[in-house]
N, C-alpha and C positions, 0 to 999 in steps of 0.2 A: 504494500500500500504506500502511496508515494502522501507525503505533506497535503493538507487539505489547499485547494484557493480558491474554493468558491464556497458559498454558506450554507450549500447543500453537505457536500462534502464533509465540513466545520460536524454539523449536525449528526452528519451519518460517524465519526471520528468520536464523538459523545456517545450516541448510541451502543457503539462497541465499546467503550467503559463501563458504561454499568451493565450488558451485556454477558461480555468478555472480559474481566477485567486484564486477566492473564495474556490474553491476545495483545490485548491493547498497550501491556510495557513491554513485548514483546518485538510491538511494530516500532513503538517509540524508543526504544532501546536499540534497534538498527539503524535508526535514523541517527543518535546520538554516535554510534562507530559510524558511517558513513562520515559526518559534519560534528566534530565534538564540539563547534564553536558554532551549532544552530540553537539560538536563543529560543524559538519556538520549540522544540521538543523540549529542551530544561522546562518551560512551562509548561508544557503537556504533562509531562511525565509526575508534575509535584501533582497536579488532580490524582494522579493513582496511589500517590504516596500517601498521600492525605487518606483517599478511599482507603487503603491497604491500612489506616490506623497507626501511619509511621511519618506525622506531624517535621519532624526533625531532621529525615530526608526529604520533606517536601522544601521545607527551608533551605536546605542544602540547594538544591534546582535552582529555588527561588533564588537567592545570593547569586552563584552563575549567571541566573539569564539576568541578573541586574547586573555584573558585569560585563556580560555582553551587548547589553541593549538600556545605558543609565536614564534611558528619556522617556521609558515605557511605563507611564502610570500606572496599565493593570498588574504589571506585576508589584508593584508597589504596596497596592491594595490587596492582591494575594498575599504578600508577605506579611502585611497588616493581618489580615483576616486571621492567618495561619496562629502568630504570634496572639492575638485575639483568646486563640482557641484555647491557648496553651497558658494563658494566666499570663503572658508580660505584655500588660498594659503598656508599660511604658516605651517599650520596643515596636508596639503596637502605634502608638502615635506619634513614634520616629519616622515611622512610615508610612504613615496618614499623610503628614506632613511635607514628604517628601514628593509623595505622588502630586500632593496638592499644588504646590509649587511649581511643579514643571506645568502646569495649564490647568488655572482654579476655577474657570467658565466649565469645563470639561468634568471636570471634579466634582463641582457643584450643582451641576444639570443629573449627575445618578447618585441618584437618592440615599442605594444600598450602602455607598462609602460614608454618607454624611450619617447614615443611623449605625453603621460600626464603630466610626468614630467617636461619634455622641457617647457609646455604648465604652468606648475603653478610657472614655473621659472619667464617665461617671463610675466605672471600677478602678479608676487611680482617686477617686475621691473629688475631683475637678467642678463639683456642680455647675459651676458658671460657662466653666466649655463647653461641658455636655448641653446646659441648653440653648448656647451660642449655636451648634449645631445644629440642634435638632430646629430649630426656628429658621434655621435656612431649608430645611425639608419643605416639599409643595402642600399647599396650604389640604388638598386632599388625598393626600398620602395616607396612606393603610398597610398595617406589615398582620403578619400571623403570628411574627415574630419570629425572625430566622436567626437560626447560627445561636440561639440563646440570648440575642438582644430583645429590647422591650416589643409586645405587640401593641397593634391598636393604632388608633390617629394618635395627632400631632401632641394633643392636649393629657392621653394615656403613654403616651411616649416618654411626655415631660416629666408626668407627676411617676413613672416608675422611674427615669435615671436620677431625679431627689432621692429618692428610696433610698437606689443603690449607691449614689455618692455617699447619703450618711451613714449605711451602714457602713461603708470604706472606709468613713473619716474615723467611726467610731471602733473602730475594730483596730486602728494603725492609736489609738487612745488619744 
């Protein structure tokens, strides 16, 4: 299977992860010996790592394709998310920030980064960041609440990252 380049492709490449999971580092694991310096497969490849419950080699990927590709926001926000996952908040909004910076219109327009963010604000304790972001979210924005950040509109969003900032604040004494 050669690299996706069109979003059908993209889709069908998804497909076979949660499918295949095994096929799927498989293909992207001969893509990495062909091109060890292709930043797309190091991103591909942490979605498995992640799936596979091995957080730490996803990071690993992630760090690569960010040296290979430093101007690439989503990986940015993978590494976020990933670090999210894992309890280091603060690692967590090294790279919120980082992605942000390289194009904050871009950053700011998808929603999902501004409510992880919000979300590793308010478990480093940050109330005031946390809802510096979440008030930049669209005014009818809805989550279910992914990834273990808050669900709900804007206004359930707010009043759970208070929660969890004070329990943060309270807990660090």
């Amino acid at each position: 299977m050669q690299q996706p380049k069109s979003p059908e492709e993209v889709f069908a490449l998804h497909d076979l992860r949660r499918s295949n999971l095994q096929r799927y580092m498989e293909i992207v694991n001969e893509w990495l010996q062909e091109d060890p310096q292709d930043f797309h497969a190091y991103f591909r490849r942490h979605y498995a790592w992640d799936d596979m419950g091995e957080p730490r080699r996803a990071l690993d990927d992630l760090t690569k394709a960010i040296q290979l590709a430093p101007k690439n926001q989503a990986v940015y926000c993978a590494r976020g998310r990933i670090y999210r996952q894992l309890g280091e908040h603060e690692n967590a909004l090294a790279d919120f920030r980082r992605g942000e910076a390289i194009n904050p219109k871009v950053w700011g327009d998808q929603a999902i980064t501004l409510l992880y963010e919000a979300d590793s604000y308010a478990r480093a304790g940050d109330e005031a960041s946390a809802l510096a972001c979440c008030a930049r979210l669209p005014n009818d924005f809805w989550t279910p609440g992914v990834d273990g950040a808050p669900g709900g509109g804007k206004i359930e969003i707010a009043t759970e990252l208070r929660r969890i900032a004070a329990d943060a604040r309270s807990r660090r004494g």
